[in-house]
C-alpha positions as a Markdown table, in Angstrom:
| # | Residue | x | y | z |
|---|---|---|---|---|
| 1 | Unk | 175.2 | -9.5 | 44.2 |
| 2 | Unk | 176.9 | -12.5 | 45.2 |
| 3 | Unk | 180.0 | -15.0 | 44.5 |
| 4 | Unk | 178.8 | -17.2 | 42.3 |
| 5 | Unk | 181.7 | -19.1 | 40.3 |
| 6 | Unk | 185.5 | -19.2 | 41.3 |
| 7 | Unk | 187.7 | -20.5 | 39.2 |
| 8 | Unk | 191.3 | -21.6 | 40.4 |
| 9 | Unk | 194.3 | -22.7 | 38.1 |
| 10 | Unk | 197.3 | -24.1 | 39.2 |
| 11 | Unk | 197.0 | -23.1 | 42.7 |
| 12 | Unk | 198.5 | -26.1 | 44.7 |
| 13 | Unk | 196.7 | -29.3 | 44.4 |
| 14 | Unk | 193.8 | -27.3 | 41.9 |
| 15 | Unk | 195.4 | -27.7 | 38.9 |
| 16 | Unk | 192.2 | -26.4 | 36.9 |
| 17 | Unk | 188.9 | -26.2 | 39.0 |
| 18 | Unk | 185.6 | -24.2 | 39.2 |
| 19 | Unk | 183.1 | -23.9 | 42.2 |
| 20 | Unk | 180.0 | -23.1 | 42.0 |
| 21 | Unk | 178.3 | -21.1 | 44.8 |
| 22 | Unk | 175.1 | -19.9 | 45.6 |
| 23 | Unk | 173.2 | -17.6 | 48.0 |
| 24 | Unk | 172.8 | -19.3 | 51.7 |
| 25 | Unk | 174.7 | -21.9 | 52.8 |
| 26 | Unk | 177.4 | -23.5 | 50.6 |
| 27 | Unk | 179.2 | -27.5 | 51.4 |
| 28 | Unk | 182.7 | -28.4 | 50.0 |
| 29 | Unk | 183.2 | -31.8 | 50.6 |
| 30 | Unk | 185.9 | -33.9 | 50.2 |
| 31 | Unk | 188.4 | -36.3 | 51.8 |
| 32 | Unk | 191.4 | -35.4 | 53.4 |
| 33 | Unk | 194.1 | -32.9 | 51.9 |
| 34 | Unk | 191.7 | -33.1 | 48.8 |
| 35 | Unk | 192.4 | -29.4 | 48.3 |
| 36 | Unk | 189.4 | -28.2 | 50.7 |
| 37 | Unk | 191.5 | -25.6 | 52.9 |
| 38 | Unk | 193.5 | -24.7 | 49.2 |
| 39 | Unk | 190.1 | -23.7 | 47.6 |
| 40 | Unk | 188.9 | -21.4 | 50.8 |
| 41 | Unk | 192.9 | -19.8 | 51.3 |
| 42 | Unk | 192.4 | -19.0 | 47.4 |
| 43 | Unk | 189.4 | -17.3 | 47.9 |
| 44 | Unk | 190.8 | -15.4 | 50.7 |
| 45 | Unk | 194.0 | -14.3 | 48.6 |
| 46 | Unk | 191.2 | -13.0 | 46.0 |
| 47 | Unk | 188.9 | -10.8 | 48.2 |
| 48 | Unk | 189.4 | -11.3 | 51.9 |
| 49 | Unk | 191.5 | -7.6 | 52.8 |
| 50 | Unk | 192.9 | -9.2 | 55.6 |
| 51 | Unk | 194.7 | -12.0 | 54.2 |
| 52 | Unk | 196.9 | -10.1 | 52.1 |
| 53 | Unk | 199.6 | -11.7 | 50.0 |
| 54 | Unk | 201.9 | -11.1 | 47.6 |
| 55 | Unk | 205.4 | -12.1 | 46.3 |
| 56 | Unk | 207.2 | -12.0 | 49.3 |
| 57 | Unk | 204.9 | -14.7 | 50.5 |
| 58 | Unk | 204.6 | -16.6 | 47.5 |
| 59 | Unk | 206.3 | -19.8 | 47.7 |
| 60 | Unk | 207.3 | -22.6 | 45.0 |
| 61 | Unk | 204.6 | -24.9 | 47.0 |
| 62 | Unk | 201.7 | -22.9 | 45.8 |
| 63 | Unk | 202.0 | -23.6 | 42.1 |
| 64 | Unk | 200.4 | -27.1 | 41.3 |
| 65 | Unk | 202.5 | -29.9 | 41.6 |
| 66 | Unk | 201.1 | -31.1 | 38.1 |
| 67 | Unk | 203.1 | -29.0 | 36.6 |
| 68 | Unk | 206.2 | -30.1 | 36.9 |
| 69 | Unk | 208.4 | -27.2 | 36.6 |
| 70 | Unk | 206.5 | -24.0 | 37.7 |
| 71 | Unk | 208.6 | -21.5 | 36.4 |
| 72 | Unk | 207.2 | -19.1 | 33.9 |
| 73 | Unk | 203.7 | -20.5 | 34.8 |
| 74 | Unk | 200.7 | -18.6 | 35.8 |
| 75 | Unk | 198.8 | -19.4 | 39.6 |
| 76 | Unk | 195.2 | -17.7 | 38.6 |
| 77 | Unk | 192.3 | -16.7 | 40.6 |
| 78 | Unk | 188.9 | -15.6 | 39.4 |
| 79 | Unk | 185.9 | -14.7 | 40.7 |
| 80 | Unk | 182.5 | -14.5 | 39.1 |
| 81 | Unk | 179.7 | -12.4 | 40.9 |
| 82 | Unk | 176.0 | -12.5 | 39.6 |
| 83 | Unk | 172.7 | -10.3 | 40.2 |
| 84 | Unk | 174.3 | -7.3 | 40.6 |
| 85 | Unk | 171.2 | -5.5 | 40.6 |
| 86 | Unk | 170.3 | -2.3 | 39.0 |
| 87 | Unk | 171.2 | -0.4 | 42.3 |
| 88 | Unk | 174.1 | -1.7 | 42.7 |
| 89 | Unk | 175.4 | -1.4 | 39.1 |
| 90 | Unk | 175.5 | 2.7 | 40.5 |
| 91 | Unk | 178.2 | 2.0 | 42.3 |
| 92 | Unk | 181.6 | 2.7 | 41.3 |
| 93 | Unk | 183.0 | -0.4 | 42.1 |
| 94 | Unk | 180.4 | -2.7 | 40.1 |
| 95 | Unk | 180.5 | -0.3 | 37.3 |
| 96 | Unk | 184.8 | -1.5 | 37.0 |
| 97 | Unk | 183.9 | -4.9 | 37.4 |
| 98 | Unk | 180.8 | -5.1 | 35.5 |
| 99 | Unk | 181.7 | -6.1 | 31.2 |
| 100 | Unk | 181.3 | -3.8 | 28.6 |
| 101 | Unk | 180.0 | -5.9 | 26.4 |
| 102 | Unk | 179.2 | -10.2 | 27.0 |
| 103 | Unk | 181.1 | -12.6 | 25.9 |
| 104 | Unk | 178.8 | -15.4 | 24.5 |
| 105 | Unk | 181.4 | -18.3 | 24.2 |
| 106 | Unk | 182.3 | -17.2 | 28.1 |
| 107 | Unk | 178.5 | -17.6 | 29.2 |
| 108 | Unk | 178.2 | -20.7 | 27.5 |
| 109 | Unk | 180.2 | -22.0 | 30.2 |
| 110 | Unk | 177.9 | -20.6 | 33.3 |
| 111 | Unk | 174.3 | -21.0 | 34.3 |
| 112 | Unk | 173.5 | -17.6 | 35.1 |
| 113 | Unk | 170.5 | -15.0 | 36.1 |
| 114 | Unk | 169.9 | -13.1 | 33.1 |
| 115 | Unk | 168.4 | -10.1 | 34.2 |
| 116 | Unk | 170.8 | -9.1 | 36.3 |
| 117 | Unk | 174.3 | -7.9 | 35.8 |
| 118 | Unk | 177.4 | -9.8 | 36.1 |
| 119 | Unk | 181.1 | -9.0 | 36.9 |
| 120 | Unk | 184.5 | -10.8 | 37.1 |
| 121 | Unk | 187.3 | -10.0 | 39.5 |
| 122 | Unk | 191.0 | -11.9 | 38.7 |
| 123 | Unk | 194.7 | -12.4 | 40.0 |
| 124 | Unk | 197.4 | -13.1 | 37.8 |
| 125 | Unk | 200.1 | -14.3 | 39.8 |
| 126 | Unk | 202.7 | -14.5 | 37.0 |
| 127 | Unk | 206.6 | -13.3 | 35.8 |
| 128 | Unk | 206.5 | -9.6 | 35.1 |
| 129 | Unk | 206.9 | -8.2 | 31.7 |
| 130 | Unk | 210.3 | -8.6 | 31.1 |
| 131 | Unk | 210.7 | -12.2 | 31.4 |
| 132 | Unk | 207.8 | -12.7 | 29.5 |
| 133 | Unk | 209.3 | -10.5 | 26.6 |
| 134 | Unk | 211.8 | -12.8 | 26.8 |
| 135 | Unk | 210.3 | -16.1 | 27.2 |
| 136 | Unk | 208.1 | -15.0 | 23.8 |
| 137 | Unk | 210.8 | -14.0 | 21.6 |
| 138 | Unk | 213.3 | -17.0 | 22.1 |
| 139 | Unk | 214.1 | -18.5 | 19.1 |
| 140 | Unk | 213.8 | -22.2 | 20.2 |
| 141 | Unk | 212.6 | -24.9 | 22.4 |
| 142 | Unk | 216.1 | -24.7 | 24.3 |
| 143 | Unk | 216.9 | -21.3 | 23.9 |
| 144 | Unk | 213.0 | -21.0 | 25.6 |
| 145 | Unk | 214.1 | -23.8 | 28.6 |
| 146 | Unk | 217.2 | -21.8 | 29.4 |
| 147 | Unk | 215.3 | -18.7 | 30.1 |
| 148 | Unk | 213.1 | -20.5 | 32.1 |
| 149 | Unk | 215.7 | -21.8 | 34.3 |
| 150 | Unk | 216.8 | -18.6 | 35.6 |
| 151 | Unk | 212.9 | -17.2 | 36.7 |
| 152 | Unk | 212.9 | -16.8 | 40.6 |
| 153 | Unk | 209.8 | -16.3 | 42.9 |
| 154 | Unk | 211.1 | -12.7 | 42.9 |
| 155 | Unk | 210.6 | -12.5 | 39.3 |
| 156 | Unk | 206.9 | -12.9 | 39.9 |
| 157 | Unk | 204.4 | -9.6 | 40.3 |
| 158 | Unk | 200.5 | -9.9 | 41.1 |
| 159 | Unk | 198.1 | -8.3 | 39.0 |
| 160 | Unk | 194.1 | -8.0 | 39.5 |
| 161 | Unk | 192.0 | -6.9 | 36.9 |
| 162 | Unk | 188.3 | -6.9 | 36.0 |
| 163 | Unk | 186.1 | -8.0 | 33.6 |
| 164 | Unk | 188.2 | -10.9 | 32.1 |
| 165 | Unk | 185.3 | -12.8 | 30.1 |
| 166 | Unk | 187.2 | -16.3 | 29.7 |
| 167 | Unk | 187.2 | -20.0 | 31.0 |
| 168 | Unk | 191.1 | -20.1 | 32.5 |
| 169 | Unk | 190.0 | -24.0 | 33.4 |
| 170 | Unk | 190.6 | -24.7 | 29.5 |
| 171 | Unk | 193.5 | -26.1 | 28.8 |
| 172 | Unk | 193.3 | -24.1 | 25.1 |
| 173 | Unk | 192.5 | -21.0 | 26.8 |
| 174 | Unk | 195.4 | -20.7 | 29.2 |
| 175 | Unk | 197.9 | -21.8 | 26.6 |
| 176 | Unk | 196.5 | -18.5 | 24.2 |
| 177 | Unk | 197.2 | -16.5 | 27.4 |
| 178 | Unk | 200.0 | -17.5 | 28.9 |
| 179 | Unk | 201.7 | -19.9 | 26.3 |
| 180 | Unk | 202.7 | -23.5 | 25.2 |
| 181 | Unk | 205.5 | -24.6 | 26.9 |
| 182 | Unk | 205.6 | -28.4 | 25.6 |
| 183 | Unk | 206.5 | -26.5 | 22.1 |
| 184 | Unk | 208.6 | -23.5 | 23.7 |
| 185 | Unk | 206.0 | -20.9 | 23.0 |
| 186 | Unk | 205.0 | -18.0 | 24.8 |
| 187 | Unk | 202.7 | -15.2 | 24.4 |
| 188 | Unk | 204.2 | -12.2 | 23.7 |
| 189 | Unk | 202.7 | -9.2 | 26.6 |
| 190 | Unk | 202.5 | -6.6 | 24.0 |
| 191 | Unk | 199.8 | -8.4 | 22.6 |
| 192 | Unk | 197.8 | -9.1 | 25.6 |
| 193 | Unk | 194.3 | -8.7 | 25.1 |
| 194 | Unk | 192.5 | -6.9 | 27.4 |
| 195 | Unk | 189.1 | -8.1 | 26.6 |
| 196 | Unk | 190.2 | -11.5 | 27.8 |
| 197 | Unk | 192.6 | -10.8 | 30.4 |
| 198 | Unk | 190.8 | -8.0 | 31.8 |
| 199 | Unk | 191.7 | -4.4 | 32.6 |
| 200 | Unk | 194.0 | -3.6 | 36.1 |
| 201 | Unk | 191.8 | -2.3 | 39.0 |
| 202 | Unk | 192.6 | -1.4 | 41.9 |
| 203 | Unk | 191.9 | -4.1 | 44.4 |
| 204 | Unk | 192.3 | -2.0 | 47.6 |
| 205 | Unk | 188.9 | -0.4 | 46.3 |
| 206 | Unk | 187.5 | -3.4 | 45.4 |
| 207 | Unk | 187.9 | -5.0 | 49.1 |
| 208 | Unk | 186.1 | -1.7 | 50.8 |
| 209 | Unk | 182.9 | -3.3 | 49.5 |
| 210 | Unk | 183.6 | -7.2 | 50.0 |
| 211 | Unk | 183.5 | -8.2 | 53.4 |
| 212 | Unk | 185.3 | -12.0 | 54.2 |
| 213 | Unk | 185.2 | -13.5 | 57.3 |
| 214 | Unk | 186.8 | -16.5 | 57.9 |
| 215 | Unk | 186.8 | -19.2 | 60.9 |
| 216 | Unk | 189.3 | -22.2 | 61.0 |
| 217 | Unk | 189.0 | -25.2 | 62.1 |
| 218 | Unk | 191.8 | -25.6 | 64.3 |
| 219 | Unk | 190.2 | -22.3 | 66.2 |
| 220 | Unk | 191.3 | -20.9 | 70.0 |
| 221 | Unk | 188.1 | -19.2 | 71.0 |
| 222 | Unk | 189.6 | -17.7 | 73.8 |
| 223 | Unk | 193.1 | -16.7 | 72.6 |
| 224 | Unk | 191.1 | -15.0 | 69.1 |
| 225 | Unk | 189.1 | -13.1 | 71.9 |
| 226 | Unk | 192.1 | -11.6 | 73.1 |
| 227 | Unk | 193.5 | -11.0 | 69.8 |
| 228 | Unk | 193.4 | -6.6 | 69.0 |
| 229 | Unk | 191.1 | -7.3 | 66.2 |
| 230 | Unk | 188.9 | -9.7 | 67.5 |
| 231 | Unk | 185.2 | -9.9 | 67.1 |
| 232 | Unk | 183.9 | -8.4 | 69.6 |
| 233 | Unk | 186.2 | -5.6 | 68.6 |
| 234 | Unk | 185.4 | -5.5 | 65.2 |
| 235 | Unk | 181.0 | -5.4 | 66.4 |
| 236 | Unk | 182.1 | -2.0 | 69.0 |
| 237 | Unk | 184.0 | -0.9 | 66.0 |
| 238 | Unk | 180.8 | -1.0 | 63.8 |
| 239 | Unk | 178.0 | 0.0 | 66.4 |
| 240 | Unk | 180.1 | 2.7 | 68.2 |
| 241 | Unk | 178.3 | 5.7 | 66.0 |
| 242 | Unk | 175.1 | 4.8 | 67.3 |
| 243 | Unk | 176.0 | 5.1 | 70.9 |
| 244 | Unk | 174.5 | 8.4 | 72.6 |
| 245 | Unk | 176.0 | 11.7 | 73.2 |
| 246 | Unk | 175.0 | 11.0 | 76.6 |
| 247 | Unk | 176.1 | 7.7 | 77.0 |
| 248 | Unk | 179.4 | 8.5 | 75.9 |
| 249 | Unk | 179.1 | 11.7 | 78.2 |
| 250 | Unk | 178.1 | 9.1 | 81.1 |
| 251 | Unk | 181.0 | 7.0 | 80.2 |
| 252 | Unk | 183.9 | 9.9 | 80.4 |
| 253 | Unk | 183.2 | 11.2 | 83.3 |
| 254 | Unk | 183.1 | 7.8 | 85.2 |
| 255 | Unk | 186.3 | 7.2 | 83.6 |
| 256 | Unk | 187.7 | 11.0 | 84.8 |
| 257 | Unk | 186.2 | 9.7 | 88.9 |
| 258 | Unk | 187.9 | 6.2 | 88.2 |
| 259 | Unk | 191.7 | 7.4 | 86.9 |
| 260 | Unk | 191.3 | 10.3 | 89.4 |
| 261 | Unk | 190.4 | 7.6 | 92.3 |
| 262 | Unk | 193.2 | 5.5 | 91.2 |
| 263 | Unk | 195.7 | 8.2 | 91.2 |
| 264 | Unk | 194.7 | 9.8 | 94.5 |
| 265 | Unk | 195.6 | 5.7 | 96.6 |
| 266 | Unk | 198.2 | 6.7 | 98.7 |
| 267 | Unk | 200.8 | 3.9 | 97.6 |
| 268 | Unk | 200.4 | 5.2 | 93.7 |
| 269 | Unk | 201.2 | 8.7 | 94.4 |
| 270 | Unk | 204.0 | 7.3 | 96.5 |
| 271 | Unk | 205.7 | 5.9 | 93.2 |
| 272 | Unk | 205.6 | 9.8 | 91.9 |
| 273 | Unk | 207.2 | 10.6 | 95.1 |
| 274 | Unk | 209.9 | 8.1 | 95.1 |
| 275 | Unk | 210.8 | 9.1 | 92.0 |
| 276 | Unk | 211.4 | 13.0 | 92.4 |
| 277 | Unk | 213.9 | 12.1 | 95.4 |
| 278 | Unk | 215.3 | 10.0 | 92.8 |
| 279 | Unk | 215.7 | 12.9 | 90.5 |
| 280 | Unk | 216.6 | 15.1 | 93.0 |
| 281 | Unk | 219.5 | 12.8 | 94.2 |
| 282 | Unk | 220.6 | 12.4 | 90.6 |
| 283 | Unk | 220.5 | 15.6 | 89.4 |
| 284 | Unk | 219.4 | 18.2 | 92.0 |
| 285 | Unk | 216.3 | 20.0 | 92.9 |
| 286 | Unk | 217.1 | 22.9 | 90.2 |
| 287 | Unk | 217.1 | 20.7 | 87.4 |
| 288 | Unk | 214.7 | 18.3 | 88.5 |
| 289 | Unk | 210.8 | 18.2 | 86.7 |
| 290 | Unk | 208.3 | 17.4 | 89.3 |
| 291 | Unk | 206.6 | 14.1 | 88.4 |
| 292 | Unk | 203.4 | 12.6 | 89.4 |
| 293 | Unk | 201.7 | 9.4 | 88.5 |
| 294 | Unk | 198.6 | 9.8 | 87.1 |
| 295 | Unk | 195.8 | 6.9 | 85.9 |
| 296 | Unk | 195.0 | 7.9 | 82.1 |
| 297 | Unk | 193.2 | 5.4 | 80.9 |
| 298 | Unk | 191.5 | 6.5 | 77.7 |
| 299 | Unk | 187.9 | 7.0 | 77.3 |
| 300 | Unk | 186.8 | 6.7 | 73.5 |
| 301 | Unk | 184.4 | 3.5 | 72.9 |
| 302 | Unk | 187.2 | 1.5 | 70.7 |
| 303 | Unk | 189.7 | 1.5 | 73.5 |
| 304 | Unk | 187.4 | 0.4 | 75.8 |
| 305 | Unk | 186.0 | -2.1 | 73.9 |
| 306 | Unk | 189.9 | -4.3 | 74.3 |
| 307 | Unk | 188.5 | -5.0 | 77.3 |
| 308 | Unk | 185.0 | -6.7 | 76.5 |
| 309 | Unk | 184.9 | -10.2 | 77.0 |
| 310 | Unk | 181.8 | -13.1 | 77.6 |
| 311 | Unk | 181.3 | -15.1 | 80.3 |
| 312 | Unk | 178.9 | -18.1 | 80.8 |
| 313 | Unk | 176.6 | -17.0 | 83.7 |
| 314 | Unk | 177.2 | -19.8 | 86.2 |
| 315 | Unk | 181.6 | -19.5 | 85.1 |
| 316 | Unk | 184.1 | -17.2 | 86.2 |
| 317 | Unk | 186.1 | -17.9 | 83.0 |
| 318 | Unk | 185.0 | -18.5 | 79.1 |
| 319 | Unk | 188.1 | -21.5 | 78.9 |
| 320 | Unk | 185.8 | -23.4 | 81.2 |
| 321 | Unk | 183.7 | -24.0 | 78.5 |
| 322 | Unk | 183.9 | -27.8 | 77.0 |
| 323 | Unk | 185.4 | -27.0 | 72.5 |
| 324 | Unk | 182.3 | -27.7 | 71.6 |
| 325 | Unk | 180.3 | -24.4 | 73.1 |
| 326 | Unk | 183.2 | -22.6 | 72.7 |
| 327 | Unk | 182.9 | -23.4 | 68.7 |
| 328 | Unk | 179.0 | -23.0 | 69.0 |
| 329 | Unk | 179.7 | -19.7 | 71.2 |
| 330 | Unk | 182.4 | -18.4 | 68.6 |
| 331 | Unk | 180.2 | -18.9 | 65.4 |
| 332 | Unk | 177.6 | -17.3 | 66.6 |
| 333 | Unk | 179.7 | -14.5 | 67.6 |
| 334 | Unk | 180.8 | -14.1 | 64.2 |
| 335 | Unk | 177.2 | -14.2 | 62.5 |
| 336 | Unk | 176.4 | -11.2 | 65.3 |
| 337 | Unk | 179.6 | -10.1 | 63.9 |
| 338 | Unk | 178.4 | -10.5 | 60.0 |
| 339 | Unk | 175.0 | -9.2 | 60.5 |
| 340 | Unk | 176.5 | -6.3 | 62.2 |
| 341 | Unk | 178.6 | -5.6 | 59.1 |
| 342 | Unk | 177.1 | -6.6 | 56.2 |
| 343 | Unk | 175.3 | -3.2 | 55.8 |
| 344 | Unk | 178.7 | -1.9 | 54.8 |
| 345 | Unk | 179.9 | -4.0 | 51.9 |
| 346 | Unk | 177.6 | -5.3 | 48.7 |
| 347 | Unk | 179.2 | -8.9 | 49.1 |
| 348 | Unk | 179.4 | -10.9 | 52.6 |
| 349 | Unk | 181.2 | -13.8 | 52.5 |
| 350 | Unk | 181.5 | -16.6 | 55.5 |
| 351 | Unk | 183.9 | -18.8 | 55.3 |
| 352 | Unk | 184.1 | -22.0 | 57.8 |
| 353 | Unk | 186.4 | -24.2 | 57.8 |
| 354 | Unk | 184.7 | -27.7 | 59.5 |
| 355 | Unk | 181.8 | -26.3 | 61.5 |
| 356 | Unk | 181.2 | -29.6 | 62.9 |
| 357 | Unk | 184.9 | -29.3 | 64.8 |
| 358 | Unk | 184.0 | -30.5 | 68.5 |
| 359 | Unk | 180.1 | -30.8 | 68.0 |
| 360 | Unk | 178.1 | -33.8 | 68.8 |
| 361 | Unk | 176.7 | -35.4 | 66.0 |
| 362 | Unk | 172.9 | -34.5 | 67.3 |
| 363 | Unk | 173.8 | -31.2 | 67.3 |
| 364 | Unk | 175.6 | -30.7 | 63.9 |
| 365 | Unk | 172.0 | -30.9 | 61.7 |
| 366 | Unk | 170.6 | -28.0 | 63.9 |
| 367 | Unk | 173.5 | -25.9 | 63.5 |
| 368 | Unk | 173.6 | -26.4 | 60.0 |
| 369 | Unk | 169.9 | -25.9 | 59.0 |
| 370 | Unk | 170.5 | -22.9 | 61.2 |
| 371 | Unk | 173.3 | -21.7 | 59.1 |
| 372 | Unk | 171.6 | -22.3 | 56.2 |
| 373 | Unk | 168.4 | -19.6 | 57.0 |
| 374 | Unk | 172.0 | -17.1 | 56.9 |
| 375 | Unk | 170.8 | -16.1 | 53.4 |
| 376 | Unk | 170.1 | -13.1 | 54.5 |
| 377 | Unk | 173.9 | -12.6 | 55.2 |
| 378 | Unk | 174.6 | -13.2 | 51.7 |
| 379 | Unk | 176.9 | -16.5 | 51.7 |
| 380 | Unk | 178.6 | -19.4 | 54.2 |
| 381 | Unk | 181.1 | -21.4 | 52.4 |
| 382 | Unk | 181.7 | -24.3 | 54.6 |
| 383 | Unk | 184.2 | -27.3 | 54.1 |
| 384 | Unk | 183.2 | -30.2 | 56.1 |
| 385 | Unk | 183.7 | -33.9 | 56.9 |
| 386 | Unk | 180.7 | -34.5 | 58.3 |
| 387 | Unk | 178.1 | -36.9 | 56.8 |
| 388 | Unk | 175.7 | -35.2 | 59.3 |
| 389 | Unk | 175.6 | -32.0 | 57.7 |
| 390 | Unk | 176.5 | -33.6 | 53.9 |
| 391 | Unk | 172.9 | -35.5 | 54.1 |
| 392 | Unk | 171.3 | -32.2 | 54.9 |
| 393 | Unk | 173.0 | -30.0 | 52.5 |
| 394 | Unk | 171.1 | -28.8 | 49.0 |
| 395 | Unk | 172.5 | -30.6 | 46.2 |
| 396 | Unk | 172.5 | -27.4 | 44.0 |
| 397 | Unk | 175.3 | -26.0 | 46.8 |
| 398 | Unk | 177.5 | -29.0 | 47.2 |
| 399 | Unk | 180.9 | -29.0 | 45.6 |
| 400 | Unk | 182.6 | -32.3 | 45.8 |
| 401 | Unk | 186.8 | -32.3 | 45.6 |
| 402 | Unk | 187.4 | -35.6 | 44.4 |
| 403 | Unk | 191.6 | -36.5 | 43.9 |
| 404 | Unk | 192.5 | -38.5 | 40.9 |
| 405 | Unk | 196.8 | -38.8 | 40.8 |
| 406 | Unk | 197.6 | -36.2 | 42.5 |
| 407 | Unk | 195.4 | -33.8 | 41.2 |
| 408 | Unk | 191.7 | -32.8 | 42.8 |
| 409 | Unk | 188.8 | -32.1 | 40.1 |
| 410 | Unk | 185.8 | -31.0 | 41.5 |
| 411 | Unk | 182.0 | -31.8 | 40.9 |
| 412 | Unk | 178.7 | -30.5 | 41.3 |
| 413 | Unk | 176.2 | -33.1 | 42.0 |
| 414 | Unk | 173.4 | -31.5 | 40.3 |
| 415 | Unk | 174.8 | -30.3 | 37.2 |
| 416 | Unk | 176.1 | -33.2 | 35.1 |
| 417 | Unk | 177.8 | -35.0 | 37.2 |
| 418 | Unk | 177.5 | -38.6 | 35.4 |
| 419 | Unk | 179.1 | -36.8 | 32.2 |
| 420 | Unk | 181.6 | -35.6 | 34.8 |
| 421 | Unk | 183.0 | -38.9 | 36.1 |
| 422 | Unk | 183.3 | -40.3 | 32.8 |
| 423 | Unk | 185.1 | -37.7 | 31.2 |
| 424 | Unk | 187.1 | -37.5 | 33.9 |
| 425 | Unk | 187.5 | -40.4 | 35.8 |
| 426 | Unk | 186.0 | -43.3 | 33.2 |
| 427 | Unk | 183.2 | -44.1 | 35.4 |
| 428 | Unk | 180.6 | -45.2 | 33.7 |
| 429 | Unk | 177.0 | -45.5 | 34.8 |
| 430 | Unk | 175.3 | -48.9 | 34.9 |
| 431 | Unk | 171.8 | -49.6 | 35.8 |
């Protein structure tokens, strides 16, 4: 099972756009603010547990600027996930997401394994069911404007469902969903169809068995390290049951010597000292408690693990590190981190955000046909500037974001893409 299609409408600068993913390592490439980071924050929104957002975050920014007036618009987000496998299908989660029946005209749309399983998972970011009521029974174009013009950000609710079977990048579709509003129409919720649209699930299930992990381009190595939840952290977190009895025996009573050793220094139990006098000055000797100062550092693995850091062999400090092992360090950190993990969830998904950040050009082709041998992880979705790593990505896992007034359309190089640019940009091939 893995992410194979993720379709994004009216989410920023991605008005109406589908990726196209694939097992192993995945390239969006694009020039700059051609809705790269957009794409990846989208996917995060969707499935990444971490990056949760809703309303109170939502801002009139996020809906596409194509749009003119956003209100009473829908920001959706759709993911498609192929070869769920026969084993998988057992579990509860894939059985939700999984259609009851196919939806030829949908499938039309996708290349696709057909022996396996597929299922969708979506977000409806859109005004909740009262304001739709209204917007679907006014009686005219104005009396449909003026209804409009009152929806707030706080009028907005966020909805996931699964199984929607339907192409939301058609213009024709989302106006039978969500409505018409050049001719003041607007679908009426009662009549939602659930076939399309999906049924509600719960997402917090959902994100127990899809595992995101994400690595920006503007990173601090060394402040993440020191973050509660950093990776390091999260690898103790995951290994921790398979440490020994005795181990962890070892480990608590060197921890009982150490806080006794601590608390027995003569200056430290002077502190406890000073303060009974205090209390005794304050409040007598009858009413005093008697107070000592005691070292209690904790001894379970998780706790101690705040406290695990690297360090280059021949350095007293990781910041001496030049960016550009500190990025190579980090990344490799997180695929520890990854393989660690993926054993948990049935999807694993790695996003990087410009792996190329602070790496010499000779060095950005091994990384990459390093990271691309990470099919065993499941997926690495990586955005990138680089022509080093573009020239040595597969063809059938590039996604090119391509910004034509305003609005970024993206491509896939091996599928069609001379149809593509002259439907959509009137480029026409000449030999």
């Amino acid at each position: 099972m893995y992410l194979k299609y993720m379709q994004i409408v009216n989410y920023k600068n991605l008005k109406s756009s589908c990726f196209n993913f694939d097992k192993g390592a995945n390239t969006i490439i694009g020039e700059n603010d051609s809705g790269k980071s957009n794409a990846m924050t989208a996917i995060r929104i969707l499935l990444d547990d971490s990056y949760y957002y809703n309303v109170k975050r939502l801002k009139e920014s996020d809906f596409s600027e194509a749009l003119g007036d956003w209100k009473g618009h829908w920001i959706i987000l759709s993911a498609y996930f192929d070869e769920i496998s026969s084993m998988e299908k057992n579990n509860e989660i894939c059985k939700d997401i999984i259609p009851l029946s196919e939806n030829e005209d949908f499938l039309k749309t996708y290349i696709r394994c057909e022996r396996y399983n597929y299922g969708t998972v979506t977000l409806y970011i859109r005004p909740q069911k009262s304001i739709r009521k209204n917007l679907s029974v006014a009686q005219n174009k104005q009396e449909f404007d003026q209804i409009r013009s009152k929806i707030k950000l706080t009028d907005y609710e966020f909805v996931y469902t699964a199984r929607s079977q339907v192409d939301f990048t058609k213009k024709e579709n989302y106006q039978n969903i969500v409505g018409d509003f050049e001719m003041g129409t607007y679908i009426d919720p009662e009549s939602e169809d659930t076939q399309i649209i999906g049924g509600n699930v719960d997402i917090l299930e959902v994100w127990k068995y899809i595992s995101v992990s994400f690595i920006d381009a503007l990173r601090d190595v060394e402040a993440d390290l020191h973050k509660p939840k950093n990776p390091i952290r999260r690898i103790v977190d995951a290994i921790q049951s398979q440490i020994s009895d005795e181990d962890i025996g070892t480990i608590k009573d060197r921890i009982k010597e150490l806080n006794s050793v601590i608390s027995s220094v003569k200056q430290v139990a002077g502190i406890g000292n000073q303060i009974n006098s205090k209390l005794n000055e304050i409040i007598g000797m009858v009413y005093s408690p008697d107070i000592t100062l005691k070292s209690q550092m904790k001894d379970d693995i998780s706790t101690l693990s705040k406290y695990l850091t690297m360090l280059p062999a021949d350095k007293q400090d990781i910041d001496l590190l030049g960016l550009g092992h500190l990025n190579m360090l980090y990344i490799s950190l997180k695929l520890v981190e990854f393989e660690i993990n993926r054993n948990h969830e049935l999807v694993n998904i790695m996003i990087i955000e410009e792996p190329e950040a602070h790496i010499h050009t000779h060095i950005q082709k091994t990384l990459f046909e390093n990271l691309q041998v990470s099919k065993k992880y499941t997926q690495v979705l990586m955005t990138t500037h680089s022509t080093h790593l573009s020239e040595v990505s597969d063809i059938t896992k590039i996604n090119i974001i391509k910004i034509d007034k305003n609005i970024s359309k993206v491509m896939h190089p091996s599928n069609g893409l001379n149809d593509f640019g002259e439907k959509e940009f009137n480029y026409v091939l000449t030999s």
